[in-house]
N, C-alpha and C positions, 0 to 999 in steps of 0.2 A: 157612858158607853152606849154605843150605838147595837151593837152588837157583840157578844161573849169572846168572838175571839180573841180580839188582844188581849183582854183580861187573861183568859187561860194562859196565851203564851209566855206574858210575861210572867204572871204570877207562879205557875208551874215551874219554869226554872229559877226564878227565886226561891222557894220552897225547895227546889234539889239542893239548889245552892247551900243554903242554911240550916242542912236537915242534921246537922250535926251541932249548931247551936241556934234553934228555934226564937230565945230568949232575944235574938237581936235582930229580926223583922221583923213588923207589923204592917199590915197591910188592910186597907180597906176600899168597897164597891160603893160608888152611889149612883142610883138612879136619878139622871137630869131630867124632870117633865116640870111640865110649865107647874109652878105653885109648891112643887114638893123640896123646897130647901131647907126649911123649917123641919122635915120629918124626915129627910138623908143627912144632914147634919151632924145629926146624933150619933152617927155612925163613927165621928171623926172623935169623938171624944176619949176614947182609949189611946187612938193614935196623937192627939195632943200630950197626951200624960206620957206616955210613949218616948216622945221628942224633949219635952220638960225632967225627966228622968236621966236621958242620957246626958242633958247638959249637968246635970249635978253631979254625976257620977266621971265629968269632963270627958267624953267622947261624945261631942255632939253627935247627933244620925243626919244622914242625907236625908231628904225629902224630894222625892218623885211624883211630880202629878201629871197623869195622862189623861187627856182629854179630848172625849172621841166624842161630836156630837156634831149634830146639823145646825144650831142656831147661830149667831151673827156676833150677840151680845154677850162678848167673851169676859172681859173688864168684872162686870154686874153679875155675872153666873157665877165665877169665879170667886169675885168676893161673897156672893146671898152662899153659896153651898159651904165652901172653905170652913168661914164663921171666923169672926176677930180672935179666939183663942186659939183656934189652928194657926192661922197666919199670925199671932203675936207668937207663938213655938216654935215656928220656922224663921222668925227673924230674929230671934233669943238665940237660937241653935248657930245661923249664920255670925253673926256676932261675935259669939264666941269664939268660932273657927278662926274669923278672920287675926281676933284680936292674939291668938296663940304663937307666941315666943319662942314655944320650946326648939330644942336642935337635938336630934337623935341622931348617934355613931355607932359604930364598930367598937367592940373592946380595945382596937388598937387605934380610937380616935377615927377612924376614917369615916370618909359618909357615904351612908348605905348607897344600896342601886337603887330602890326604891322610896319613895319620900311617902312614912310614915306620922309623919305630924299631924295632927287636929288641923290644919291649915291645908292640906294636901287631902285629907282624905274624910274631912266631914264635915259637917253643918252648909251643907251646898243645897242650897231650895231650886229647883229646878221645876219650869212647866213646858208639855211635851205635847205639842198641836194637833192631833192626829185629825183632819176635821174637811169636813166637805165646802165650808163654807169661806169666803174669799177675806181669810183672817191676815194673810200676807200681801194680798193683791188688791187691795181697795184703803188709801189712805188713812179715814178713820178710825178703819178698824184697828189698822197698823201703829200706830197713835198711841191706841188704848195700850198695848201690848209694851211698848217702849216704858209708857208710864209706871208700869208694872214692875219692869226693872229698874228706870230712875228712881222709884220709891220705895227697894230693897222690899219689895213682895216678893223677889224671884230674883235670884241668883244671874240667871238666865235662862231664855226660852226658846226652843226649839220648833220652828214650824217649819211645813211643806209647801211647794208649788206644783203645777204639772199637770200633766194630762191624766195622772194615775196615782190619786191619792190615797186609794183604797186601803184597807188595814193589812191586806193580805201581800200588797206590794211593798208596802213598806216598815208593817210590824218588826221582821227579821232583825233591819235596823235596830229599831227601836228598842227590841230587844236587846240587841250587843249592846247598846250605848250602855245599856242601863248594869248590865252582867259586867262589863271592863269599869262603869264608877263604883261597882261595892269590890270589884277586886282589887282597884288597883289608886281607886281615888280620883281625883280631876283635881289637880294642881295646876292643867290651864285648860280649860274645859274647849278653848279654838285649837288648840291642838292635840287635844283628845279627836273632839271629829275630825279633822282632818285626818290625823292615822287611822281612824275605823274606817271612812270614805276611800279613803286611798286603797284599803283592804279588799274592800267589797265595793268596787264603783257601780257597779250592774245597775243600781236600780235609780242613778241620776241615767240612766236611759229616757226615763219618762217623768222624772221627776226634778225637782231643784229643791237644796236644804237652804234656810233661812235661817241663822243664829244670832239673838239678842241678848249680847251678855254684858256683865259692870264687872269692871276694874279696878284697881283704887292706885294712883299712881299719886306720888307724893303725898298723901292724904287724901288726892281729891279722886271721887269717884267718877269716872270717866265710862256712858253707857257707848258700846258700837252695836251696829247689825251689818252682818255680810250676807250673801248669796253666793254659796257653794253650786256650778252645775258642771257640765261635761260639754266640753267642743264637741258637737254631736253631726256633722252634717251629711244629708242635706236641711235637718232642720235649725243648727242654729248653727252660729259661728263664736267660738272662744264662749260658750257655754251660754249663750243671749238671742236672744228671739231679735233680731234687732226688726224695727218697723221705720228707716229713716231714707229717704232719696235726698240726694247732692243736686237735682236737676226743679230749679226752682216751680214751685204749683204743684208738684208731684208729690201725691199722699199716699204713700202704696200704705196694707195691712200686712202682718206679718207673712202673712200665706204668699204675698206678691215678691216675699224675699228670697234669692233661693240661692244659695251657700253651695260655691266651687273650691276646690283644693288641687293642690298642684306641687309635689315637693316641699312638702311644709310650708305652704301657703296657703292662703285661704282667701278668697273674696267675695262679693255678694253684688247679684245682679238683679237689678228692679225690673218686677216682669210687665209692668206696666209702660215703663216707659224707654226700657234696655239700656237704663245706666249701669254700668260697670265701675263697682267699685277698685282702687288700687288693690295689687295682691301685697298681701300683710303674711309677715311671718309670724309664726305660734307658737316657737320654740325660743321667746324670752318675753321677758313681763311688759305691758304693754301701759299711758298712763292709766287706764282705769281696768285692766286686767290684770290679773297677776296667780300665778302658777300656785296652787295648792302644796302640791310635791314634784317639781319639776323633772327629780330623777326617777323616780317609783310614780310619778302618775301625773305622766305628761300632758293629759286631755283634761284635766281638772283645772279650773280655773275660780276663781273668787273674786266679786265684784263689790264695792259698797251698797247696804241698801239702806232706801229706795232710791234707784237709778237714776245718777242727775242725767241732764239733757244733753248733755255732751257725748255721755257715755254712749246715748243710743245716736248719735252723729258722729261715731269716731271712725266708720270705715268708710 
C-alpha cells in the first residue's frame, strides 16, 4: 500500500460487516519496499492457517489481495511477499470450491434466489490492481498477470486504465466489489462487475476496468481478459481512444481524434488530415464492441483485451 487510504476503507467496512461474527475475517497489511518480503511475509502466516482452516471445516474463504504500489514487477512482488504457503491456501481453498457438488433447496425442493453453495460463494482468490504503474497498458507486464491466472494463482484479476487511477477515484469501487462478494458471492465474477459498473458508471468517466479471469468449461480451463469503458465523447467513441486514419501515410495520436455524435451516431474525424469517418450506430453490438447492459447502461461497452488491430481500424 502506497498509502492508508484504501486500507482504511476497505478494511473499516469489512470490520462493520463482520462485527457480529469476527471469527470469519482475517485480514492483513504489508509493507512493499525493496528487500522487505522476507520480514512482511510473516504477517501472512495466520491468514494462511485462516484459509487452511476453513477448507477443513468445508467453507472455503475468499481471498482478496489489493495491491496499491508504484513498482512494475508485479509477477515477482506478488509471489517473494505472498509466500508459497499463502498461495498453496488459496489454491487448496479454490479447489475445493470448484470441486463442490452440493445443491441446496427450499423445504419444498425449489432453488433458492440466492446460490449458497461452496461453489458460488467461496474459495475465489482474487488480485485487485490498484497501481500507478502501466500494469494493463504495456504487454509484458500484461503477460505476467495472464500467467497468474493460467496457473490458478488467482481466480481472477482486476486492474485499471485511465487518466485517473488514484485510490481516492476509484477505491469506492473497489470497495463495493469486494462488500457484494462476502455478501452475496461471485458465481460469475464477469457479471458480478458488470451489475456493480452499470450501478455506478461515474468513475469509467476517467477510467477503464480490465478483468482477467478463468473458467472451466468442459473440464478445460479457458483464461479471458475484457475492457469494460464508457462511450464517452468527445474523448473516446464506444468506450476506446481509437488512434487509426483510413487516409493512407496518415498517423494521427489519439489527441488528433476527435469523436462527433449525431442521433445515436457517432463518428470520428482525423484532425490532421480531415478524414471523416462513416457515422456508426451505438445502439447495437458491434464486431468488436459490445454493450455491457444495453437496457440499464447504454454507454458501457466491453471490448476483448489487448486490442487486436482491427479493433482500433473499425471506424
Amino acid at each position: 500500500m502506497k498509502d492508508h487510504y484504501l486500507k482504511l476503507l476497505i478494511n473499516l467496512d469489512l470490520v462493520t460487516q463482520y462485527k457480529h461474527s469476527p471469527a470469519n475475517l482475517t485480514t492483513a497489511t504489508l509493507s512493499m519496499k525493496a528487500g522487505a518480503h522476507l520480514k512482511e511475509s510473516h504477517w501472512l502466516a495466520f491468514p494462511s492457517q485462516f484459509i487452511t482452516t476453513s477448507i477443513l471445516e468445508s467453507i472455503p474463504s475468499n481471498t482478496f489481495v489489493i495491491m496499491d504500489t508504484h513498482s512494475n514487477e508485479y509477477t515477482e512482488i506478488i509471489e517473494a511477499y505472498l509466500g508459497k504457503q499463502f498461495i498453496k491456501a488459496m489454491k487448496m481453498a479454490s479447489l475445493h470450491a470448484r470441486n463442490d457438488e452440493s445443491l441446496e433447496t427450499t423445504i419444498k425442493g425449489n432453488a433458492l434466489w440466492c446460490d449458497t453453495t461452496h461453489k458460488a460463494r467461496g474459495g475465489q482468490c482474487s488480485l485487485i490492481l490498484v497501481t500507478c504503474g502501466p500494469a494493463m497498458q504495456v504487454s509484458h507486464h500484461f503477460d505476467s498477470l495472464l500467467t497468474l491466472v493460467k496457473d490458478n494463482v488467482f481466480d481472477f484479476i482486476i486492474g485499471f486504465g485511465g487518466a485517473s487511477t488514484l485510490p481516492v477515484d476509484i477505491g469506492p469501487t473497489v470497495q463495493d466489489f469486494v462488500c457484494n462478494a462476502t455478501l452475496f458471492g461471485i458465481p460469475d465474477v464477469w457479471d458480478s462487475l458488470c451489475k456493480l459498473l452499470t450501478s455506478s458508471p461515474d468513475m469509467l468517466d476517467h477510467n477503464t476496468v480490465v478483468i482477467v479471469y478463468g473458467s472451466y468449461i468442459e473440464g478445460k480451463h479457458v483464461v479471458e481478459s475484457r475492457e469494460i469503458s464508457k462511450h464517452h465523447p468527445p474523448y473516446c467513441a464506444l468506450g476506446y481512444e481509437f488512434s487509426a486514419c483510413a487516409k493512407e501515410g496518415c498517423r494521427p495520436t489519439v489527441l488528433d481524434n476527435q469523436v462527433s455524435t449525431k442521433n445515436g451516431k457517432v463518428r470520428i474525424t482525423c484532425a490532421k488530415c480531415h478524414w471523416k469517418s462513416a457515422w456508426v450506430s451505438i445502439d447495437k453490438d458491434k464486431e468488436y464492441f459490445f454493450h455491457v447492459k444495453p437496457t440499464t447502461a447504454p454507454m458501457l461497452f466491453w471490448h476483448h483485451f489487448s486490442p487486436s488491430p482491427g479493433l482500433n481500424n473499425f471506424l
